[in-house]
Every structure is written in structure tokens, then in C-alpha cells.
C-alpha positions as CSV (number, residue, x, y, z in Angstrom):
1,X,46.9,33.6,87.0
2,X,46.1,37.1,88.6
3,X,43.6,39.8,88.1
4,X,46.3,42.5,88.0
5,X,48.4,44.2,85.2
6,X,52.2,43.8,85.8
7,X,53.1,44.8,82.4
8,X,52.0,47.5,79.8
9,X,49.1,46.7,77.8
10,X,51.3,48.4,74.7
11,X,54.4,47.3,73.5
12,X,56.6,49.6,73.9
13,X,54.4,51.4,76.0
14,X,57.7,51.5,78.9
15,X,60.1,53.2,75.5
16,X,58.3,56.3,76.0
17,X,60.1,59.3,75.9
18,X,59.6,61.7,79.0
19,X,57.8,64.1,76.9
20,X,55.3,61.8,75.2
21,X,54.8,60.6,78.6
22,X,53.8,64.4,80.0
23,X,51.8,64.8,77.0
24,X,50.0,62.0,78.1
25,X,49.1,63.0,81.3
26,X,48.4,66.4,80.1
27,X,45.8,65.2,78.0
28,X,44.1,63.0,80.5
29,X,44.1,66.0,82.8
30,X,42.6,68.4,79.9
31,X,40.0,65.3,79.1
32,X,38.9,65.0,82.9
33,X,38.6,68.9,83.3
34,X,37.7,70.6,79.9
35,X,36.9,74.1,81.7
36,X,39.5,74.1,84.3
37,X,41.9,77.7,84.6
38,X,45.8,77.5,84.4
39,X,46.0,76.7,87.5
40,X,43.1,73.5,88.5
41,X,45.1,72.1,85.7
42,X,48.6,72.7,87.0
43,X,47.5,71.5,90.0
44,X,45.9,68.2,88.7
45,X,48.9,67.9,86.3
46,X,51.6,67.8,90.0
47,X,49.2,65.1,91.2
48,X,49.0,62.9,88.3
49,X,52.6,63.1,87.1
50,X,53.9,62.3,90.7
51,X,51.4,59.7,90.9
52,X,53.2,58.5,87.4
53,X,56.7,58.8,88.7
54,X,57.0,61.5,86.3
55,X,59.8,64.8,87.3
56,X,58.9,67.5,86.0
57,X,59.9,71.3,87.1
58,X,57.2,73.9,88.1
59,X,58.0,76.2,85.7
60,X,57.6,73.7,82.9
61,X,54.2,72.7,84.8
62,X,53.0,76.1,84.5
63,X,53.7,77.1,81.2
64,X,52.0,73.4,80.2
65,X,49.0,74.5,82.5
66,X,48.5,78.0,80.9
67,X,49.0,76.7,77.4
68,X,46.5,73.9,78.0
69,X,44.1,76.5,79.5
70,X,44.7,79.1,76.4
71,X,46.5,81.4,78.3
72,X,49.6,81.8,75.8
């Protein structure tokens, strides 16, 4: 037996659809940086959806950023 995770914690957690997935992300980033502007957050957001595998266009990043951020 190992010490590391191989496998979701969650069943189901690996059914996700892409946008629940975003959403996720998006909330960890709004948790970790309540008071970050449009763009620490669409910034953060690139780093932690390529660090979850996760494709999403810039455009699509921005407008979650500024809508995040209270901007729309």
C-alpha cells in the first residue's frame, strides 16, 4: 500500500462535465484570492486549468475572470 492517490476520492468525480470542472477551478481561484481584479484571476485561472489538463479559450477565460471579479 502507497501514500499516494491514484484515483478520485469521489465517485464519479472523473464523469465531470468540462464545465462543472471550470467551475471548479474557478471557485478555488475566487476562494484563494477573494480581492483579486479580472485579471490576477484570469491569470491564476490559465495556471490552474493547465495544471488540471483543462482547454479552455482566452476569451472564455476572460469573460469568467471579469464576471468572477464583478466586472459584467
Amino acid at each position: 500500500m502507497t501514500d499516494q492517490q491514484n484515483e478520485p476520492i469521489m465517485a464519479g468525480a472523473d464523469d465531470a462535465a468540462l464545465t462543472e470542472k471550470v467551475e471548479g477551478v474557478l471557485a478555488q481561484v475566487k476562494a484563494d484570492s477573494p480581492d483579486a481584479s479580472s485579471a490576477e484571476i484570469a491569470e491564476l485561472l490559465r495556471e490552474r486549468l493547465d495544471q488540471a489538463g483543462l482547454e479552455v479559450d482566452d476569451d472564455e477565460i476572460g469573460r469568467l475572470a471579469a464576471w468572477e471579479a464583478g466586472e459584467s
